[in-house]
Structure formats: C-alpha cells, structure tokens
Residue frames as qw, qx, qy, qz and C-alpha x, y, z in Angstrom:
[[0.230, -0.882, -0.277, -0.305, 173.63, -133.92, -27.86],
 [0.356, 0.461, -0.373, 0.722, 176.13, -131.28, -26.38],
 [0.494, -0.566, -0.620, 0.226, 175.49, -131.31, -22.70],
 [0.088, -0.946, -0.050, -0.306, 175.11, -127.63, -20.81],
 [0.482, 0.271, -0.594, 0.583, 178.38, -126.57, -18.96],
 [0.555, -0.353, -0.600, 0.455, 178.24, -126.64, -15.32],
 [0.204, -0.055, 0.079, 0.974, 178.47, -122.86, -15.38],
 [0.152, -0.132, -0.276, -0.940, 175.67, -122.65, -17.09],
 [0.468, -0.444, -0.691, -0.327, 173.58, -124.80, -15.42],
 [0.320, -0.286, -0.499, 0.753, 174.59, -122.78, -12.18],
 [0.191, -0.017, -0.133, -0.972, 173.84, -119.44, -13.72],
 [0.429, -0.261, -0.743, -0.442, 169.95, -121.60, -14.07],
 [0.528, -0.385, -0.687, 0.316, 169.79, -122.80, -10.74],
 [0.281, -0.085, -0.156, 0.943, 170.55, -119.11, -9.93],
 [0.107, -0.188, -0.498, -0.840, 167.96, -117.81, -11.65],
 [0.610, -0.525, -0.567, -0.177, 164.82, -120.26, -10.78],
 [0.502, -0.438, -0.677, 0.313, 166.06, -119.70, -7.26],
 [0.061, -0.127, -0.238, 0.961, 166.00, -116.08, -7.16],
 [0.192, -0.151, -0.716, -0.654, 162.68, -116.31, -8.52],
 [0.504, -0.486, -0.707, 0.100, 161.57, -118.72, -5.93],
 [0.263, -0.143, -0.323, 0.898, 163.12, -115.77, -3.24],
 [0.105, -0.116, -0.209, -0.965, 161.01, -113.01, -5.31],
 [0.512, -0.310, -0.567, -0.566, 157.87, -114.90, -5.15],
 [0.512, -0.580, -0.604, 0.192, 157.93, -115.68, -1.21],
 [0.208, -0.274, -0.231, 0.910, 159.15, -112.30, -0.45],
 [0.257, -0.184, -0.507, -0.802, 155.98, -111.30, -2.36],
 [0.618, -0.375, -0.645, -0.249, 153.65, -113.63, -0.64],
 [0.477, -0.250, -0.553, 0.636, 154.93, -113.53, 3.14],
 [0.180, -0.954, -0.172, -0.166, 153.37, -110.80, 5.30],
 [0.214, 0.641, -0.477, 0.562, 156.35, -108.32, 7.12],
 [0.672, -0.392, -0.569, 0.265, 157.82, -109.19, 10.12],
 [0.297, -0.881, -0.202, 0.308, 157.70, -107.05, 13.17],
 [0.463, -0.398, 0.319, 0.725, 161.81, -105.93, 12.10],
 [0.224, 0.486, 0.593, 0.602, 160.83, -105.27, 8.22],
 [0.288, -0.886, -0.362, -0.029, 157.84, -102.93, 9.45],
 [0.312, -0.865, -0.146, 0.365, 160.04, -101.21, 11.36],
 [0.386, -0.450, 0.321, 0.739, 162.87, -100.36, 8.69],
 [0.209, 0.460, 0.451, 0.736, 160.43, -99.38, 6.35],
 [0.196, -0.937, -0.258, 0.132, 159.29, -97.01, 8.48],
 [0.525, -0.405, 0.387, 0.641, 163.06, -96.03, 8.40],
 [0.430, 0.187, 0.711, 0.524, 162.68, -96.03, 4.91],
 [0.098, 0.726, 0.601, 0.319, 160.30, -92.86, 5.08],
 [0.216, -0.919, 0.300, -0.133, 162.22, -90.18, 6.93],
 [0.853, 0.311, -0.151, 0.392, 165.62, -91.24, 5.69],
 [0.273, -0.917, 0.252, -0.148, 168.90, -90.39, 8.07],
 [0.244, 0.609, -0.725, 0.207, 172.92, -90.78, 7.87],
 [0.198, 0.125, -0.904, 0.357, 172.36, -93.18, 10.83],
 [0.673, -0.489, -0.131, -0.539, 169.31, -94.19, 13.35],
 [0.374, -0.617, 0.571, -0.391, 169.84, -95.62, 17.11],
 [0.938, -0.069, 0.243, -0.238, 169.65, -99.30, 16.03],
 [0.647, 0.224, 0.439, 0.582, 172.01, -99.91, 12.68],
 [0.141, -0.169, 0.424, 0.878, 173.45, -97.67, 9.78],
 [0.359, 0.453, 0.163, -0.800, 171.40, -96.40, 7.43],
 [0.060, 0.260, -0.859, -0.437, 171.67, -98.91, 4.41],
 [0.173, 0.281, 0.922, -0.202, 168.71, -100.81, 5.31],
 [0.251, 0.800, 0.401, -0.368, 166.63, -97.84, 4.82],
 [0.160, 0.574, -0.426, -0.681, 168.28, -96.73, 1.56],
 [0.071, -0.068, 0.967, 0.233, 167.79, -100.55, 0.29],
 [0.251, 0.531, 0.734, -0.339, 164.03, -99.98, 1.08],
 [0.074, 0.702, -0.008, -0.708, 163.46, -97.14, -0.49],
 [0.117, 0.410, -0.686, -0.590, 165.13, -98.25, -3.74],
 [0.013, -0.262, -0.886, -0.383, 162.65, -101.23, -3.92],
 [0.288, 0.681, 0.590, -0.325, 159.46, -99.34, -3.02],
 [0.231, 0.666, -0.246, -0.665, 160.65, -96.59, -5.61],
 [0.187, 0.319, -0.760, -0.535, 160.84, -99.81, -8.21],
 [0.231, -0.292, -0.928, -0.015, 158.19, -102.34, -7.13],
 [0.449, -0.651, -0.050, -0.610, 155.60, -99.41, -4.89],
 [0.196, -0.463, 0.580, -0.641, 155.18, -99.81, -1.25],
 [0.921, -0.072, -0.316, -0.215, 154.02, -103.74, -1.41],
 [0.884, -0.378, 0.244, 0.126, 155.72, -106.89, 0.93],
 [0.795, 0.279, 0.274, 0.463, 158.08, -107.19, -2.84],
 [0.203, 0.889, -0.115, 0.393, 159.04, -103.64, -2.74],
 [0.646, -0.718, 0.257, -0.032, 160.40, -104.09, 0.56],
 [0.748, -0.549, 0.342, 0.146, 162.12, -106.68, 0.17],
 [0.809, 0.588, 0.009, -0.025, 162.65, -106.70, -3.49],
 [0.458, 0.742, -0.468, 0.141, 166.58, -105.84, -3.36],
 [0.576, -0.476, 0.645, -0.160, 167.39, -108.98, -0.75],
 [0.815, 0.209, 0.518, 0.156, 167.07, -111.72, -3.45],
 [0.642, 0.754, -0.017, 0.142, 168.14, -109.60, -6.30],
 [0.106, -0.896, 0.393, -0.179, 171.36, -108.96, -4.01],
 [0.623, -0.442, 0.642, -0.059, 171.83, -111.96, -3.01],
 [0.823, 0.512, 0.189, 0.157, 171.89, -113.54, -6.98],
 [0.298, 0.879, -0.277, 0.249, 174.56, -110.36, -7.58],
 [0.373, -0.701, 0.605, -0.055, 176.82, -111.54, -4.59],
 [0.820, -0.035, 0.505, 0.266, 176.94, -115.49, -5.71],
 [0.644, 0.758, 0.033, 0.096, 178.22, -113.91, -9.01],
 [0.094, 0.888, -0.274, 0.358, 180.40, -112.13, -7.62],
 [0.691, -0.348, 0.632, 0.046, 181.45, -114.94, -4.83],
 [0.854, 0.180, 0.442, 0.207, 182.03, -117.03, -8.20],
 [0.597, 0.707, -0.084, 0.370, 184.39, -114.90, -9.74],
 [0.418, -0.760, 0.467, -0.171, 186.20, -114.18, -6.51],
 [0.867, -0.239, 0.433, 0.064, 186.72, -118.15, -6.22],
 [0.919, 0.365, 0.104, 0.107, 187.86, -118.67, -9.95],
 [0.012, -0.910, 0.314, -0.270, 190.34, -115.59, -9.69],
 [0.365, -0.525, 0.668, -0.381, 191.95, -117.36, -6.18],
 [0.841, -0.322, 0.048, -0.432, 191.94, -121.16, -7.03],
 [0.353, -0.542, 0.666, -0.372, 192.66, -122.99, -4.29],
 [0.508, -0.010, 0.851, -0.131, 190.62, -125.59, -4.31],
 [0.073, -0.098, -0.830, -0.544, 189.56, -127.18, -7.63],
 [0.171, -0.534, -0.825, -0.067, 186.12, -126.23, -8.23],
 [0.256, -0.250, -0.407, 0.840, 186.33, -123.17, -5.85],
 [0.209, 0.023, -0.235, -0.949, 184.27, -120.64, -8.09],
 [0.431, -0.173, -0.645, -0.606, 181.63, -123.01, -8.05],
 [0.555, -0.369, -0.682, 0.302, 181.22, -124.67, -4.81],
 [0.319, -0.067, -0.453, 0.830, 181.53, -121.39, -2.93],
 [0.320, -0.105, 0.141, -0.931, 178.20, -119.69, -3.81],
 [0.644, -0.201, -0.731, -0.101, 176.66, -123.14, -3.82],
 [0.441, -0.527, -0.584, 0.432, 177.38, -122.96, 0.43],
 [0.118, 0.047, 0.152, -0.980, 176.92, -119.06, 0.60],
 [0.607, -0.099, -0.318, -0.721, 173.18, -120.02, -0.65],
 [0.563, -0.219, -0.786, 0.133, 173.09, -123.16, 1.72],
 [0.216, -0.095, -0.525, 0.818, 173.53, -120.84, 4.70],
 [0.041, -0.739, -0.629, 0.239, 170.21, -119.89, 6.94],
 [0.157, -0.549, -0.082, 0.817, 171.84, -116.53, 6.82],
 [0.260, 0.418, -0.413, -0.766, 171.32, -116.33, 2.71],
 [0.012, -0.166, -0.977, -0.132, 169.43, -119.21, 2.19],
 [0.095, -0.696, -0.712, 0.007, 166.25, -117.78, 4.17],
 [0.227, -0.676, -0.266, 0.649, 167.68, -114.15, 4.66],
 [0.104, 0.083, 0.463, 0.877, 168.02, -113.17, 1.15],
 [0.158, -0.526, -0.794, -0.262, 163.95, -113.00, 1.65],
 [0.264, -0.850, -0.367, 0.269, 163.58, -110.63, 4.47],
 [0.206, 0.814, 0.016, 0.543, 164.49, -106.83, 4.23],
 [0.747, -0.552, -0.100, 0.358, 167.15, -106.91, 7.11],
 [0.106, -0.918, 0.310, 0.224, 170.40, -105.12, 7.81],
 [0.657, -0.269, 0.687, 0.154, 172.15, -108.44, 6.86],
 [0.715, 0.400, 0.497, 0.285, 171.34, -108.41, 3.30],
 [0.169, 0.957, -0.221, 0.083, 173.05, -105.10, 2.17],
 [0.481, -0.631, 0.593, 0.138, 176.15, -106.50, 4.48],
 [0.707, -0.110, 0.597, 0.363, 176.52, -109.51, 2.88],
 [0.728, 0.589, 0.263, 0.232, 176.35, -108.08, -0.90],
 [0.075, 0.924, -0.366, 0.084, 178.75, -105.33, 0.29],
 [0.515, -0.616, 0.589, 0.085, 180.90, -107.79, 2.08],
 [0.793, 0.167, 0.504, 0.299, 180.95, -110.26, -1.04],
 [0.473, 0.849, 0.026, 0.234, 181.97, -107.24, -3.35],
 [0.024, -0.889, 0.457, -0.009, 184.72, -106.05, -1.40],
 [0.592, -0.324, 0.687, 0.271, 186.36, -109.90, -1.40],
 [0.778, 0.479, 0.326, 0.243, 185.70, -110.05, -4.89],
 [0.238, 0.916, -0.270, 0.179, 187.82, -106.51, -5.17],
 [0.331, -0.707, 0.622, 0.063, 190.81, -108.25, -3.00],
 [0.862, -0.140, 0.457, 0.166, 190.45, -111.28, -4.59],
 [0.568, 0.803, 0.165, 0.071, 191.39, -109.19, -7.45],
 [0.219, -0.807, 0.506, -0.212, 194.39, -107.36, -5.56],
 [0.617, -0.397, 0.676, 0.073, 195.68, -110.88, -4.46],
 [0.841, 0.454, 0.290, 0.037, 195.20, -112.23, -7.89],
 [0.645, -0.250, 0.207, 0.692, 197.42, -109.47, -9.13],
 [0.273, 0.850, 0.385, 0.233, 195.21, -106.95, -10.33],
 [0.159, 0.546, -0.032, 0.822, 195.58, -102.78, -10.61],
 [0.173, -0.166, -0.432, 0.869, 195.95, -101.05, -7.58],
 [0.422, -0.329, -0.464, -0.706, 192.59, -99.56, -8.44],
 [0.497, -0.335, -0.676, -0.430, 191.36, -101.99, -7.29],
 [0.270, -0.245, -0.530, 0.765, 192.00, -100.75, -3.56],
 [0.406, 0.041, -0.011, -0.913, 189.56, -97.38, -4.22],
 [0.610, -0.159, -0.686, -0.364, 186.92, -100.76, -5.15],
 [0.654, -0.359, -0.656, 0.118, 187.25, -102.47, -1.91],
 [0.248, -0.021, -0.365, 0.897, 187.31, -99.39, -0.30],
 [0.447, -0.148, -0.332, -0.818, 183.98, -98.44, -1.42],
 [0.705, -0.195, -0.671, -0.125, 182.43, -102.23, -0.56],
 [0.154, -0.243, -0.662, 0.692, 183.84, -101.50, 2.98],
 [0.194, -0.003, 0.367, -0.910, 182.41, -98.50, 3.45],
 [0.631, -0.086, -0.430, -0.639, 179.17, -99.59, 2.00],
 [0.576, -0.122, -0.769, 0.248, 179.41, -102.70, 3.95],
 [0.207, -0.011, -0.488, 0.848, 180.11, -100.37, 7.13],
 [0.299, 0.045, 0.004, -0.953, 176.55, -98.13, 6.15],
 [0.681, -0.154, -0.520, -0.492, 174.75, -101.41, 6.45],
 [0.866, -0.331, -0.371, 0.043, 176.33, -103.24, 9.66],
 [0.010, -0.914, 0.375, -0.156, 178.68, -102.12, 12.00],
 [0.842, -0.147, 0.514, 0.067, 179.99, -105.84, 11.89],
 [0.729, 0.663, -0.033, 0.165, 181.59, -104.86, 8.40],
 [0.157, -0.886, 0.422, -0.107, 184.64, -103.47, 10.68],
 [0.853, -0.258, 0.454, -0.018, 185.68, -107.09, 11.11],
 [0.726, 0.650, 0.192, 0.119, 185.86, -107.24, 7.29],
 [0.261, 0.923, -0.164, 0.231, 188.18, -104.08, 7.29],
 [0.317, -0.790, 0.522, 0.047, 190.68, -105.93, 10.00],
 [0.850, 0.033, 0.481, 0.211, 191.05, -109.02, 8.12],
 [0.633, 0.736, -0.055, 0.232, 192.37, -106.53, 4.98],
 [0.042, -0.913, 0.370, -0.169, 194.74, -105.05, 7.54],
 [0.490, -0.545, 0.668, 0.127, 196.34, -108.04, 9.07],
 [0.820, 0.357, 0.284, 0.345, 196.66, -109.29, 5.14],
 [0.505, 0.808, -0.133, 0.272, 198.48, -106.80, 4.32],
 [0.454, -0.714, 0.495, -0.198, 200.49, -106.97, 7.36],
 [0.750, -0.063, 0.656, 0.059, 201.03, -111.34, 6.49],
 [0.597, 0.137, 0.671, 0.419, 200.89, -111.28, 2.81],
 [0.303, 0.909, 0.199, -0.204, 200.53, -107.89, 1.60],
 [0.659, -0.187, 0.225, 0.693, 204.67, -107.44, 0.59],
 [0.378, -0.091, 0.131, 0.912, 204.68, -104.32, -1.58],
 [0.026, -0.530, -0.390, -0.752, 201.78, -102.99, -1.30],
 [0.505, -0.693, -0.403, 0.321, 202.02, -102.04, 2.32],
 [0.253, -0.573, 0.031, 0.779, 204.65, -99.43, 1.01],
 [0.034, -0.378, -0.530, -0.758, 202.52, -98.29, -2.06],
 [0.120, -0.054, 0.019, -0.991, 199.65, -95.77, -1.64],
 [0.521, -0.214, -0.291, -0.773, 196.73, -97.25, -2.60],
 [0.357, -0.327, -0.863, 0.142, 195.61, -99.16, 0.26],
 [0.192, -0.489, -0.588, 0.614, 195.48, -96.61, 2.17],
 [0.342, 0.059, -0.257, -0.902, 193.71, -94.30, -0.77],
 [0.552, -0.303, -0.733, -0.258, 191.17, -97.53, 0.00],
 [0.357, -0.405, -0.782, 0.312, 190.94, -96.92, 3.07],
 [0.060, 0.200, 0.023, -0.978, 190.45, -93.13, 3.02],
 [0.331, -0.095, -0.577, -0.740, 187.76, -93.83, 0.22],
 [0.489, -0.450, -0.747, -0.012, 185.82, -96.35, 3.25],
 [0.160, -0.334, -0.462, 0.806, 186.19, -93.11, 5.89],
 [0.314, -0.022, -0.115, -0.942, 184.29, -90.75, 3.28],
 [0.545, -0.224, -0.660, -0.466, 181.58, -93.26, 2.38],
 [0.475, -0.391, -0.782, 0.093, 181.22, -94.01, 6.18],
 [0.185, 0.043, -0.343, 0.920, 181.46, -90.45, 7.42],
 [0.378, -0.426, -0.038, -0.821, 178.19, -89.62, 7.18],
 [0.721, -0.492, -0.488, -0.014, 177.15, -92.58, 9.70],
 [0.611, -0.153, -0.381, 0.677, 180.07, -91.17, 12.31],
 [0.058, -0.270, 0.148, -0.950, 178.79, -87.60, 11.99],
 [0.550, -0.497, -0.425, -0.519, 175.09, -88.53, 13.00],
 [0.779, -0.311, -0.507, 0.198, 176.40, -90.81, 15.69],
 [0.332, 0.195, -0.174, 0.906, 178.29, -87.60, 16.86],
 [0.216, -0.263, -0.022, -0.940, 175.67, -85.63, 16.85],
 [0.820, -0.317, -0.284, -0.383, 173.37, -88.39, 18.71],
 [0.450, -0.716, 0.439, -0.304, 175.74, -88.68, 21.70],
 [0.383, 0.415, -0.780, -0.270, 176.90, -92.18, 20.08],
 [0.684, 0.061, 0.487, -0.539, 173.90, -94.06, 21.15],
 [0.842, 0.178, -0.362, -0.359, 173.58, -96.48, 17.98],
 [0.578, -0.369, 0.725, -0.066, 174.47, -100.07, 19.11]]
C-alpha cells in the first residue's frame, strides 16, 4: 500500500482545519471590534479614522456570499488564511534554505495566535497577513529568478497589504533595503520601481481620504 505524500497529507490537514475555522467562525457570536467593521462594511469609504479600508471591503465580500450571518462576516478570514499557507508553501519551496522549508513554514504561520485563532475573527489582521504572504510569495519569485513581472505582483500585494494595515509599510522597507543588500541588477532596471508605482495607485485612494480628513486615521 502506497503511502500519501507529505504534500498531500498537508494539503488534508489544510482542509479539515479550515473547516474547523469555518465552523467556529459560524458558531461564535461577534466581538465588540467585528460589530464595529461590519458596520464599516455598510457605508463603504477609501479610508475611516481607525484602519484602511480592506476590512470593510473583506466584509462585504462575505456577507455578499454567505448573507449578513457571524460566517458572512468572517467567512473570508479562514478561507484567506488556507490561500496564504499555499502560498507561504510555494514561497518556501521556490527559496530552499532549509530542507523542508515549503513545508514547515505554513505549519508555524498556522501555529501562531495571530493565524491560529485570528484566521476566525473578521479583523484588519487577516487581509494583512494574506496580502503580506502574497507579496513574499511574488519576491520569493524575483529572488528565485523569476520575470521582472513579477515586481507589478508584489506591488499590488503591497498596496493591498497597505489598504488593510498601515503596518504593511514595514513590508515595503524590507523590499527596499533588499534591493539595496542583494538586489544587484535590478536596482538599475525599471521594474521595481514600476512595483512600486503600482503600490502608490492601489494605496492612493487611502492617502486621498486621509487628506481630506485632516490625517486623523491612526
């Protein structure tokens, strides 16, 4: 008898456990924070005085797929957080370092309180992290030796990232001082900085609001 590969019995484990996610984010009443970004979620705006606006676009999409239930809320925190460990496991295999890497790495991204118990709630934090695990899966692509492309990719993931947390900026200096340490010829090629142009449009509309709200968000 041919035993399942490791792979696949991840891709399983994946599964059942987004399940498990689906079914307490079902069951659980909202907390006080939830409550209040689906209110967000009903008079939609570039930006509001707390966070970006992601949160309330993320809402939206699951009441518009699941109605206006606890699982609508939160419905696209577990289904995000299944799409990043994919996407953290093809980063790792792409970049390995450490034997194993592709596997082990969404193994502790799903250990963590942060995705472990936050993939459940309908927070600003779950948009971040599936933006912030897409754009390292687009560099890990770029350091692999992919297509310039793939700069306009992780330019996107920022900004996206950015329109969920304004803690994605961190994200955007760790690309700069790689390319600055181990970026060698593609510091004097275009498309980084067509990646980085591509994370100003996608975040412009948070920077106009914040303009136009005396730059009160925090």
């Amino acid at each position: 008898m041919r035993l399942p590969s490791s792979a696949a019995v991840a891709a399983a484990a994946l599964a059942v456990l987004t399940g498990l996610r689906l079914l307490l984010a079902a069951r659980f009443p909202l907390a006080p924070d939830e409550a209040y970004y689906w209110v967000w979620s009903r008079a939609l705006a570039p930006g509001y005085f707390d966070h970006p606006p992601m949160i309330a676009l993320w809402i939206r999409a699951g009441t518009a797929i699941a109605g206006e239930s606890p699982l609508g809320i939160r419905l696209l925190g577990p289904l995000g957080a299944a799409l990043g460990s994919v996407l953290l496991w093809d980063a790792g295999r792409r970049l390995p370092l450490v034997c194993g890497a592709g596997l082990v790495a969404p193994v502790l991204l799903n250990a963590t309180l942060a995705v472990g118990v936050g993939a459940i709630l309908a927070t600003p934090d779950a948009p971040l992290m599936l933006f912030w695990t897409a754009a390292l899966w687009a560099m890990a692509r770029i350091a692999g030796g992919g297509s310039g492309a793939w700069w306009l990719a992780a330019g996107l993931f920022v900004g996206l990232a950015a329109a969920s947390k304004y803690t994605a900026a961190l994200f955007a200096a760790a690309i700069a001082l790689w390319l600055l340490a181990a970026g060698g010829a593609w510091r004097r090629r275009p498309e980084p900085y067509a990646g980085g142009v591509v994370a100003l449009i996608v975040f412009a509309p948070v920077l106009w609001w914040n303009a136009g709200h005396g730059w009160s968000a925090s």
